[in-house]
TIDREN-438019 format. One line per 10 residues: their letters; for each residue y, x, z of N, C-alpha, C, O. Coordinates in steps of 0.001 Angstrom, whole numbers, m for minus. Example, Ala and Ser with C-alpha at 12.3 -4.5 7.8 and 13.67 -1.06 7.14 Angstrom:
! TIDREN-438019
AS	m5690,13190,7800,m4500,12300,7800,m3300,13200,7800,m3319,14236,8465; m2250,12850,7080,m1060,13670,7140,30,12900,7870,1138,13409,8039 $
***
This chain:
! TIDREN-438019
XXXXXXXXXX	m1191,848,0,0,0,0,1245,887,0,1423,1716,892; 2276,671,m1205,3581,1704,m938,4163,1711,m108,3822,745,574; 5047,2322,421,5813,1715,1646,7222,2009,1461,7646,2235,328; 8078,2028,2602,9224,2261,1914,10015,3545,2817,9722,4019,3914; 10887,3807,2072,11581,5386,2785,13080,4868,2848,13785,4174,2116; 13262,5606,4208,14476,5896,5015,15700,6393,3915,15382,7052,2925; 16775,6110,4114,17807,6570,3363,18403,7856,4304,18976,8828,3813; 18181,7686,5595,18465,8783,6187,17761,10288,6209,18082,11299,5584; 16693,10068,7152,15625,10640,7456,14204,11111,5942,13203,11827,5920; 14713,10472,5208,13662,9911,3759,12495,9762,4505,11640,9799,3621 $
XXXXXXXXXX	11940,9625,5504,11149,9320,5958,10155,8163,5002,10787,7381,4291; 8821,8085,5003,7989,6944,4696,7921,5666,5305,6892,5375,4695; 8076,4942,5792,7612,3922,6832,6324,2794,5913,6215,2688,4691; 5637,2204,6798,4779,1181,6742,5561,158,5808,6703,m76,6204; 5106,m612,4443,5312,m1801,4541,5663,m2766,5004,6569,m3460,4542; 4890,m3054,6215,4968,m4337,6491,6663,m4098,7881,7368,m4955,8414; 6679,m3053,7944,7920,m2881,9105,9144,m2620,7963,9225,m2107,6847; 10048,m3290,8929,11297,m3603,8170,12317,m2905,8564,12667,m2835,9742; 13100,m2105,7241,14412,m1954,7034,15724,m2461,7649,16115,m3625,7561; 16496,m1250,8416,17473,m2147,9158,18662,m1827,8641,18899,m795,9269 $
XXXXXXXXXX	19730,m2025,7811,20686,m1359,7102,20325,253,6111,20921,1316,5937; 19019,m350,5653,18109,783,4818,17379,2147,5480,16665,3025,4995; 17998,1849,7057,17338,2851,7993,15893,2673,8370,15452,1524,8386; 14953,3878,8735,14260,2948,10059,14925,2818,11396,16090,3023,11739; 13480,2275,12296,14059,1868,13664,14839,3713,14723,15929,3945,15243; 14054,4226,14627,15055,5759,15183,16450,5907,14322,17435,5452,14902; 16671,6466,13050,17763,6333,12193,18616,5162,12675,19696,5566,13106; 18438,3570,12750,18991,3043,12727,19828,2784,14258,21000,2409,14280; 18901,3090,15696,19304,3337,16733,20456,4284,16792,21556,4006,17270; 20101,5460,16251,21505,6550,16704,22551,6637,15275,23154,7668,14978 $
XXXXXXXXXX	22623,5467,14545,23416,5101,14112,24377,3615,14718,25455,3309,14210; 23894,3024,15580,24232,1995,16646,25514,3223,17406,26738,3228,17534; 24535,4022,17714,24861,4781,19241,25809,5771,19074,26163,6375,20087; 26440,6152,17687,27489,6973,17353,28729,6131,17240,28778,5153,16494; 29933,6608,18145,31291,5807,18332,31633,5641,17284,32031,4505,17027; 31644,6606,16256,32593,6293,15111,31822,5134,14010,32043,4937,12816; 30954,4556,14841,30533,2830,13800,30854,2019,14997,30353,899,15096; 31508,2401,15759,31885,1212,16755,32342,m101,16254,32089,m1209,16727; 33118,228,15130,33599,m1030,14503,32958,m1883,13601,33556,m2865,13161; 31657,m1587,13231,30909,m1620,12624,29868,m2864,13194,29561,m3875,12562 $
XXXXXXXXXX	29470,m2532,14414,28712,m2998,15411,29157,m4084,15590,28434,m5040,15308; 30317,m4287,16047,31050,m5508,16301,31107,m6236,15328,31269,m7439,15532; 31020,m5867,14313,31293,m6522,12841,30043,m7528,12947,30060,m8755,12847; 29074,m6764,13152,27579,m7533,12725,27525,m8271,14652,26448,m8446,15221; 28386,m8467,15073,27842,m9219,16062,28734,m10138,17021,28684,m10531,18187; 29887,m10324,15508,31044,m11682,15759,30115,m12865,15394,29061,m13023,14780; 31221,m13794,16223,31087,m14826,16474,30574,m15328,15005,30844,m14672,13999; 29782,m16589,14950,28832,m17410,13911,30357,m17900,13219,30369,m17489,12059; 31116,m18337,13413,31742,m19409,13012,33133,m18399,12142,33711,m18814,11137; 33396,m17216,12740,33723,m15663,12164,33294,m15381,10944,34136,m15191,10065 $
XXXXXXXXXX	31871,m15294,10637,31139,m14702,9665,31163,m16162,8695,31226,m16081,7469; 31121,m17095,9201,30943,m18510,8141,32160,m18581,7448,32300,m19048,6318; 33549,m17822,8579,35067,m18796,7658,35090,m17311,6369,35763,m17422,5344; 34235,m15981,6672,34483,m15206,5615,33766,m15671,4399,34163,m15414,3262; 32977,m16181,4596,31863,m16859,3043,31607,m18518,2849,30598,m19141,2519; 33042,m18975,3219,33119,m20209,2565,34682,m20279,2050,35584,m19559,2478; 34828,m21412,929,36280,m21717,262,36461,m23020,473,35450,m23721,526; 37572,m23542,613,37808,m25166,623,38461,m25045,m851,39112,m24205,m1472; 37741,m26818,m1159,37631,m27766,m2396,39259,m28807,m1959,39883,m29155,m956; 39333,m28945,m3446,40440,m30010,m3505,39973,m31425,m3116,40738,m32184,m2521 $
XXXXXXXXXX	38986,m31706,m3381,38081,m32652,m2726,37839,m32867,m1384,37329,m33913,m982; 38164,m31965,m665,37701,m32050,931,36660,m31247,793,36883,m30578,1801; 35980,m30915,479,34349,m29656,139,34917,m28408,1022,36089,m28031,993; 34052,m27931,1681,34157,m26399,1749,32724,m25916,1248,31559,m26146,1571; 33298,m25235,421,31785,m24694,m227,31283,m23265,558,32097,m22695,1285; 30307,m22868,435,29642,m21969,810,29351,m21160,151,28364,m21382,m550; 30405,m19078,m53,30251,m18803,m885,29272,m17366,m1025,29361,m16460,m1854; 28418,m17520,m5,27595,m16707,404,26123,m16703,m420,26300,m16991,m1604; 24983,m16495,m143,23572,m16236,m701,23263,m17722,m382,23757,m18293,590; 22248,m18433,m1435,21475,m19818,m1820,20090,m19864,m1643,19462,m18902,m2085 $
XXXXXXXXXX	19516,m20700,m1135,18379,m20954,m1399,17795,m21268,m2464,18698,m21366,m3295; 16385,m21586,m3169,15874,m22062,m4160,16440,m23365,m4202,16364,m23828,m5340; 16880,m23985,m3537,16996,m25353,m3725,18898,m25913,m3777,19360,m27007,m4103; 19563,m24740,m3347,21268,m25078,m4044,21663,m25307,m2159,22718,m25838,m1812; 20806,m24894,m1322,21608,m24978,m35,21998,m23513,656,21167,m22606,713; 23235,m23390,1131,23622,m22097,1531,22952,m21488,2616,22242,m22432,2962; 22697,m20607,3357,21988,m19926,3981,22415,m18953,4828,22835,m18054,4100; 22521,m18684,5802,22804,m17449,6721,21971,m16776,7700,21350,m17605,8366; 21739,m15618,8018,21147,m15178,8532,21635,m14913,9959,22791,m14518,10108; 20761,m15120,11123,21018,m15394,12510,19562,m14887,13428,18475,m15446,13573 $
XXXXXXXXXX	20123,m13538,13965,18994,m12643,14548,17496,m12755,13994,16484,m13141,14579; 17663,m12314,12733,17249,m12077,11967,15545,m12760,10987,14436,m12404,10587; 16602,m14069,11077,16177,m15598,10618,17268,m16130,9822,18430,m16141,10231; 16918,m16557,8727,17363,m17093,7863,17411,m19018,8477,16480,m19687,8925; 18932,m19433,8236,18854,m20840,8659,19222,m21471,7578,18640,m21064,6572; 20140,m22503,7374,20632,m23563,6671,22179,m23352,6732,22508,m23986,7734; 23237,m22827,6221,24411,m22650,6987,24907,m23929,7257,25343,m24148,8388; 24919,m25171,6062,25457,m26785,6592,24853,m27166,8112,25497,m27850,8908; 23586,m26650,8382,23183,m26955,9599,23569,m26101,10822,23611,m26767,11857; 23883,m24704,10977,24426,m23510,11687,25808,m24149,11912,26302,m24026,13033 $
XXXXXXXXXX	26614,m24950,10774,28335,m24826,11059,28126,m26811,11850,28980,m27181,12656; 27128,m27645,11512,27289,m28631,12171,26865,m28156,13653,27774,m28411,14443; 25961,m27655,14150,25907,m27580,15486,26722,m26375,16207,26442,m25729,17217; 27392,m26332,15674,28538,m24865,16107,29576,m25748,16910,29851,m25770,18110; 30308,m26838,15275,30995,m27771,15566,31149,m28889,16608,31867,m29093,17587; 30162,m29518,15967,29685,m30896,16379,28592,m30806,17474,29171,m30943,18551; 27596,m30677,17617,26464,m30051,18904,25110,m30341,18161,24849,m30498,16968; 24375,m30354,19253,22710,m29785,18660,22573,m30739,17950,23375,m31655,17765; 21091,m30522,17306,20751,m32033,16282,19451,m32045,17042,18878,m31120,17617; 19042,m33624,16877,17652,m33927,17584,16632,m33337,16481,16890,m32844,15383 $
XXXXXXXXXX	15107,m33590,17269,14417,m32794,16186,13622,m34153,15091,13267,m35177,15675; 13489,m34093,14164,13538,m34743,12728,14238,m35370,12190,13948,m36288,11423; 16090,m34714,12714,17011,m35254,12233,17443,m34632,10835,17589,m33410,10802; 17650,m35333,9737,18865,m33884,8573,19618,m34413,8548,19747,m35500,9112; 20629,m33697,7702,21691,m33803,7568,22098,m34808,6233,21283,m34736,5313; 22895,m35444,6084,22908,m36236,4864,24430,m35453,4217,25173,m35012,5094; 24936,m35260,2627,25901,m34835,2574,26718,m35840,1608,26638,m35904,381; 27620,m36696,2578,28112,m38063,2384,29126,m37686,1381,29617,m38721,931; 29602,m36719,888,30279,m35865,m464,29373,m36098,m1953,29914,m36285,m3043; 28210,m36051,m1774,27865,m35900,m2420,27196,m37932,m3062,26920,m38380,m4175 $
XXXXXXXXXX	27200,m38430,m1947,26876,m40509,m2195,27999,m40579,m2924,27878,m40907,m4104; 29568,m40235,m2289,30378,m41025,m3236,30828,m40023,m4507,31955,m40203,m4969; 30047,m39053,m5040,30570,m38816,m6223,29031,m39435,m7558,27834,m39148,m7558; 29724,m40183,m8345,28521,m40751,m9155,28019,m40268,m10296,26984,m40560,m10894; 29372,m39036,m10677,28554,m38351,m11981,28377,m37074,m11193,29146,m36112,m11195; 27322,m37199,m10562,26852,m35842,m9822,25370,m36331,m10334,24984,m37500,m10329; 24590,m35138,m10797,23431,m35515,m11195,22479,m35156,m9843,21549,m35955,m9739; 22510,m34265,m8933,21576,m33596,m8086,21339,m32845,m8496,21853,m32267,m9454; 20215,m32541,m7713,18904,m30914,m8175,19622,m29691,m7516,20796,m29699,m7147; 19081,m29035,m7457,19051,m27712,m6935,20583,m27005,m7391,21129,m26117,m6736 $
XXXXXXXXXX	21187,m27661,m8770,22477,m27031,m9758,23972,m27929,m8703,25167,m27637,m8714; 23350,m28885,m8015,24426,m30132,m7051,25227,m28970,m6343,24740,m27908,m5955; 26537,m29364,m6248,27448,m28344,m5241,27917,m28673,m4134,28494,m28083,m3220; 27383,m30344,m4468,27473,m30555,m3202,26900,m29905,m2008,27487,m29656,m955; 25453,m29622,m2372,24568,m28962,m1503,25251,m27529,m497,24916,m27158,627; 26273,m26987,m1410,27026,m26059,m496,28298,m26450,m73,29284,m25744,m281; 28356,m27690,594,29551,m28121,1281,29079,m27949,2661,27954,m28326,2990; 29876,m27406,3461,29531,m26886,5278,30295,m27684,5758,30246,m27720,6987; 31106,m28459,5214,32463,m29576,6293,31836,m30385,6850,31369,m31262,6122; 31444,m30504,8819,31151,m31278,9080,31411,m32566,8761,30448,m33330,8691 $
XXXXXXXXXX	32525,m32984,8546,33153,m34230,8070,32528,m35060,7043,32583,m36289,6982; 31696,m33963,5935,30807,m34819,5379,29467,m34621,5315,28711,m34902,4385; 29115,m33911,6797,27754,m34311,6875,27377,m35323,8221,27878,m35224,9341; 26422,m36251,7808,26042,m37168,8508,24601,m37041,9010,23747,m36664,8207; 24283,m37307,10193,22902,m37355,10508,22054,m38617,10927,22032,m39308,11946; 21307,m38640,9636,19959,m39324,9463,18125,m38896,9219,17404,m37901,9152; 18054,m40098,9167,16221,m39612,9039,16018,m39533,7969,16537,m40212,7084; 15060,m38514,7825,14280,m38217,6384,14043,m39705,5284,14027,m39628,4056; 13903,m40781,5946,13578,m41857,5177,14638,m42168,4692,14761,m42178,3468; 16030,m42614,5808,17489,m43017,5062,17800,m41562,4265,18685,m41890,3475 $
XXXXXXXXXX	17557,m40247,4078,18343,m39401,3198,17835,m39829,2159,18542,m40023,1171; 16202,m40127,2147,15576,m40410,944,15872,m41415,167,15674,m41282,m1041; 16437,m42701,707,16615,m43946,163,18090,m43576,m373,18350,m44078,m1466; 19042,m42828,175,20472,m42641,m88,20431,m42005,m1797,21362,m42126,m2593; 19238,m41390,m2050,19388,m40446,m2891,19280,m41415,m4281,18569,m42420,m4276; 20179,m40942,m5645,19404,m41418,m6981,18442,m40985,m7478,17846,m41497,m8426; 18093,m39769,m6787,16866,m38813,m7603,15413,m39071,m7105,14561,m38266,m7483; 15069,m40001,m6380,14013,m39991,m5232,13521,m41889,m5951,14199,m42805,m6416; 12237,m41726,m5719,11573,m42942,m5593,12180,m43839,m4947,12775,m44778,m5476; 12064,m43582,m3424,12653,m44385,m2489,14198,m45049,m3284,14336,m46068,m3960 $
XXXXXXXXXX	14850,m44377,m3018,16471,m44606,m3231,16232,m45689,m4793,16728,m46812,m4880; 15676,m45264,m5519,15207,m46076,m6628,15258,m47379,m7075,15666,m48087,m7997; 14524,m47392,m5766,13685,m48748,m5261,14492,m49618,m4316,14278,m50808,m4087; 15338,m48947,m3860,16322,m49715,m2977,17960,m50365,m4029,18858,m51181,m3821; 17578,m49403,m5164,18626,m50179,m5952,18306,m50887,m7045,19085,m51288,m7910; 16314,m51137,m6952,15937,m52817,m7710,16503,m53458,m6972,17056,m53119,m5926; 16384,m54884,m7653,16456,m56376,m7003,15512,m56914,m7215,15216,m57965,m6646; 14669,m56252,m8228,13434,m57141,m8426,11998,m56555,m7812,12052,m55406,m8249; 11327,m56600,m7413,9851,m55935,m7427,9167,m55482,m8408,9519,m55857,m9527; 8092,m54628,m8306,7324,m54271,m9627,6920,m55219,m10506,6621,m54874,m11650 $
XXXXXXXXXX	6837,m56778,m10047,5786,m57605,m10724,7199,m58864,m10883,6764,m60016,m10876; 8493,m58780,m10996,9487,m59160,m11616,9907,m60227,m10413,10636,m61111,m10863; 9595,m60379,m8837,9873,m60994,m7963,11205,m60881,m7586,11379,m59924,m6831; 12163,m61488,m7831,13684,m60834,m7242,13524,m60708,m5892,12790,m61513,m5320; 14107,m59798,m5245,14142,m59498,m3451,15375,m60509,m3136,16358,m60505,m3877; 15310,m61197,m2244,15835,m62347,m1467,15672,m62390,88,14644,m61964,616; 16774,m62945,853,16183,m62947,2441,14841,m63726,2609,13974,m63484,3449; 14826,m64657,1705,13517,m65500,2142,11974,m64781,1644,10823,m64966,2041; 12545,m63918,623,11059,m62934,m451,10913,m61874,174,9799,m61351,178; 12029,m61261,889,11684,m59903,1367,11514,m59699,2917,12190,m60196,3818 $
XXXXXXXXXX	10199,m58649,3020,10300,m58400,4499,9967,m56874,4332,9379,m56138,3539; 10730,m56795,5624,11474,m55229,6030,10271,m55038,7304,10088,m55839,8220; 9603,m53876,7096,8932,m53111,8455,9444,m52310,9092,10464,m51741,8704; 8879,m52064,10210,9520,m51231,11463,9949,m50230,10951,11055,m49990,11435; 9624,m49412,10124,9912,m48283,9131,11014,m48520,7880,11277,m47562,7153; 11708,m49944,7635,12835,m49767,7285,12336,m50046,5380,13090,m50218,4423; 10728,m49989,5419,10507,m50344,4036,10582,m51558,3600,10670,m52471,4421; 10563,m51842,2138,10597,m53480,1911,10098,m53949,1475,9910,m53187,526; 9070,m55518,1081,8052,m55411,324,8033,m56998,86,8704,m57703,841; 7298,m57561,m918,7922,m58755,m1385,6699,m59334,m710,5627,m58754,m536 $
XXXXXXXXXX	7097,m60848,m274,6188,m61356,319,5805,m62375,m647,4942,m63100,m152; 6152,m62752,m1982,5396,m63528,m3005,4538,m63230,m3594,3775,m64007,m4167; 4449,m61708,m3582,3166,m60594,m3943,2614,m60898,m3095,1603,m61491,m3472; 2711,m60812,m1576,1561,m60737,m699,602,m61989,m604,m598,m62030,m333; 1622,m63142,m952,937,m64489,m773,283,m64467,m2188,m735,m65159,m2186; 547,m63884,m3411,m453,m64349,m4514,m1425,m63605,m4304,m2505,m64196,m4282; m1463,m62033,m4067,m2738,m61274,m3354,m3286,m61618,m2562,m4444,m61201,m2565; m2843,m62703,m1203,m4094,m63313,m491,m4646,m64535,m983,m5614,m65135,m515; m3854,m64892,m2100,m4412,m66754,m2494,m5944,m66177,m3427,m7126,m66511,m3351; m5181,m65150,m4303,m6405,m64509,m5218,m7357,m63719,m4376,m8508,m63758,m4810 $
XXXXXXXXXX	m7221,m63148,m3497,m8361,m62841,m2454,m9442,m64029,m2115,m10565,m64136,m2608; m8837,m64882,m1168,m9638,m65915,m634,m10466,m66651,m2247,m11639,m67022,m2267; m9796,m66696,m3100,m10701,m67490,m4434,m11660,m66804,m4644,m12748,m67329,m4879; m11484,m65325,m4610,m12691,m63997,m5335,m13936,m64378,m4153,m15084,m64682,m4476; m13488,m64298,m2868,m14465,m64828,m1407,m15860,m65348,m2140,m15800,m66453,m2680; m16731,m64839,m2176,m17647,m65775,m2239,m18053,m66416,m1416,m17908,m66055,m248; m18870,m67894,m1816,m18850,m68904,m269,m19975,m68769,979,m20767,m67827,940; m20011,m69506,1820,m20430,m69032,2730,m21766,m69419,3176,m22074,m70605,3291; m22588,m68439,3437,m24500,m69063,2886,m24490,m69433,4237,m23832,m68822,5079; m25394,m70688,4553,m25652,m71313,5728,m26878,m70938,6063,m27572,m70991,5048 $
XXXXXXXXXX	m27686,m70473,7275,m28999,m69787,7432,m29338,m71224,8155,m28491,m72109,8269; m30761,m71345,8655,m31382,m72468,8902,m31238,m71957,10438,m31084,m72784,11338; m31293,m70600,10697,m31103,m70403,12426,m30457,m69157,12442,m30396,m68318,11543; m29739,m69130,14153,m29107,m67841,13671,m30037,m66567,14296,m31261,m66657,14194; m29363,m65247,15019,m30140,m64493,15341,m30847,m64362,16511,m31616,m63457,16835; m30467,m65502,17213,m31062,m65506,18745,m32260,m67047,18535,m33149,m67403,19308; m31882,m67608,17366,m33500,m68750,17692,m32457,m70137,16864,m32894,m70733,15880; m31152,m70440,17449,m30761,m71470,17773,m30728,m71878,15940,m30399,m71142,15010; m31332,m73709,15903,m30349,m74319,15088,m29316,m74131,14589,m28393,m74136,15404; m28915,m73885,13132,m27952,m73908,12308,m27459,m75247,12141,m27214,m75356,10939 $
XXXXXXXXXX	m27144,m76492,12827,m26874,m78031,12477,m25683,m77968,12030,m24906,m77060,12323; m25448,m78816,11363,m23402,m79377,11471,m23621,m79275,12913,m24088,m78166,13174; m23473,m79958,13882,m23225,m79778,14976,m22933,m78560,15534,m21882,m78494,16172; m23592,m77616,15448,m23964,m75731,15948,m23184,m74770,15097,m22992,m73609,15460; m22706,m75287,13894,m22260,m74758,13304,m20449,m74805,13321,m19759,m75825,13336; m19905,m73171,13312,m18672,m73050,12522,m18505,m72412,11840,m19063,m71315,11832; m17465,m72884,10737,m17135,m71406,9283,m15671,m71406,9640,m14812,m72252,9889; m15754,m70141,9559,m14887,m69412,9750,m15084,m68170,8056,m15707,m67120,7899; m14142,m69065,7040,m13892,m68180,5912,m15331,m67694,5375,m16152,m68572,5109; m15645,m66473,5218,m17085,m66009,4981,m17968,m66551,6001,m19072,m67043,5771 $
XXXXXXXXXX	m17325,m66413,7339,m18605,m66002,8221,m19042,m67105,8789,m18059,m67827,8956; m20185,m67719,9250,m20376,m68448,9848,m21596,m68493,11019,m22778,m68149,10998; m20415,m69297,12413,m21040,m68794,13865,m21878,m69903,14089,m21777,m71014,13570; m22590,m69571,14783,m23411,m70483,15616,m22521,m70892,17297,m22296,m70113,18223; m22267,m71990,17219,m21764,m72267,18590,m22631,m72248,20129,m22017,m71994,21165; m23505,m72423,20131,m24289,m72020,21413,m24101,m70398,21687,m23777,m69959,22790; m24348,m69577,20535,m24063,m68203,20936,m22706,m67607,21351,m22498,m66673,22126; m21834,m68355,20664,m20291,m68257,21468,m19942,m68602,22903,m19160,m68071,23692; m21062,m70047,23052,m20557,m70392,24374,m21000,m69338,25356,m20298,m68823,26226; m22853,m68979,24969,m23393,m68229,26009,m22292,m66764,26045,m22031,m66243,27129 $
XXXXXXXXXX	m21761,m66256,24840,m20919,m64846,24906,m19321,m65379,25715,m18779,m64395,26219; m18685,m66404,25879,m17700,m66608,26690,m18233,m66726,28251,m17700,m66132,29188; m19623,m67781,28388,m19791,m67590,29521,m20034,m65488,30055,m19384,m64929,30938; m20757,m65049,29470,m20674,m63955,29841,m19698,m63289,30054,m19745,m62330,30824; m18555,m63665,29392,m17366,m62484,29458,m16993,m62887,31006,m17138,m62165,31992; m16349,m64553,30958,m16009,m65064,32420,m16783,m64304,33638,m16118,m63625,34420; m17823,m64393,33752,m18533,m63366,34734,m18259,m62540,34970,m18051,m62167,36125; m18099,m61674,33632,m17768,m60489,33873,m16163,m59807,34357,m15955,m58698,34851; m15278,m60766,34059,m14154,m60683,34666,m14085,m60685,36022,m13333,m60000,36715; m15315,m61893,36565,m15072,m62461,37817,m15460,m61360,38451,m14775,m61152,39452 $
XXX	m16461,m60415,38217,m17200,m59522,38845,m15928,m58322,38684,m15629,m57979,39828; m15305,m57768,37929,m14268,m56858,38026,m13402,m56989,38987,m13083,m56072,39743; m12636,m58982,39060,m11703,m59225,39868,m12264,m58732,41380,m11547,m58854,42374 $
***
């Protein structure tokens, strides 16, 4: 495995150990420890919000963009003891305070502009102004978006199968999704028809008569009533014996 060499020392080092201002770890210590980088030191160990106002610009728009190193995906990035973060997320909790955990950030700059296409090329993505970031759940960023299924789907009116969404057609789950309930009722009407009907046995599994009398249907299935009664009497007992 190659490894890499010291700019000081030319030393070799290991691969997998890392480069600290192209030094290794000795080189890079008594380069700390010499006065005349005093100023130097301090440099790399101002304040977060210091190092952010040098690598961002404000937009005529209200934007402050971020004019530092990008991620694959068009969001700015800073490095913080020696972890790479999110900088929109580094300058909101600097600002504003912590974020809970499976919160993001939404960038409300970027909803009201409409010829913004997205993707990774969006500039919005490097706006750091708290002012337009908002915090929501992964589901509302998703629905906010034009580029996403979700969001998609929240700006039909109709359903897949041409149902318009209405207060009386649509129901909303705990999760905020929506789903037409004229679909659901023709999928259970056509369910119960497909049902095949329900075979009547002459006795059931304990001995008893199958009569009209003994008998209930219940959809497919059908009970024998003596065996229900004897399984309620049992349960009652068995309560009584717990109480």
């Amino acid at each position: 495995m190659t490894g890499k060499t010291c700019e000081q020392c030319t030393i070799q080092i290991p691969a997998h150990q890392r480069l600290r201002r192209k030094m290794c770890n000795r080189c890079y210590c008594a380069w700390v420890a010499n006065p005349s980088n005093a100023s130097k030191v301090r440099r790399l160990n101002r304040p977060i919000l210091e190092r952010v106002n040098e690598r961002t610009a404000a937009q005529s728009n209200g934007c402050i963009h971020w004019t530092g190193s990008l991620n694959e995906h068009g969001y700015g990035r800073i490095s913080i003891k020696k972890e790479m973060h999110l900088a929109h997320r580094v300058v909101y909790q600097e600002v504003v305070g912590p974020l809970p955990d499976g919160v993001m950030l939404d960038h409300t700059c970027h909803n009201l502009d409409e010829s913004c296409g997205g993707g990774s090329g969006c500039l919005h993505r490097r706006c750091v102004n708290p002012a337009h970031l908002e915090p929501v759940t992964n589901v509302e960023n998703q629905e906010r978006s034009k580029n996403t299924h979700a969001g998609r789907r929240i700006l039909m009116d109709t359903c897949i199968r041409g149902h318009r969404y209405t207060p009386e057609t649509t129901y909303i789950d705990a999760n905020g999704h929506r789903s037409c309930r004229t679909c659901a009722r023709l999928l259970h009407e056509a369910a119960l028809r497909d049902k095949p009907p329900a075979v009547i046995r002459k006795f059931c599994k304990n001995g008893h008569a199958m009569t009209a009398e003994n008998t209930r249907i219940r959809g497919r299935y059908v009970c024998c009533k003596l065996c229900e009664a004897a399984r309620a009497r049992r349960m009652r007992a068995r309560q009584k014996e717990q109480a």
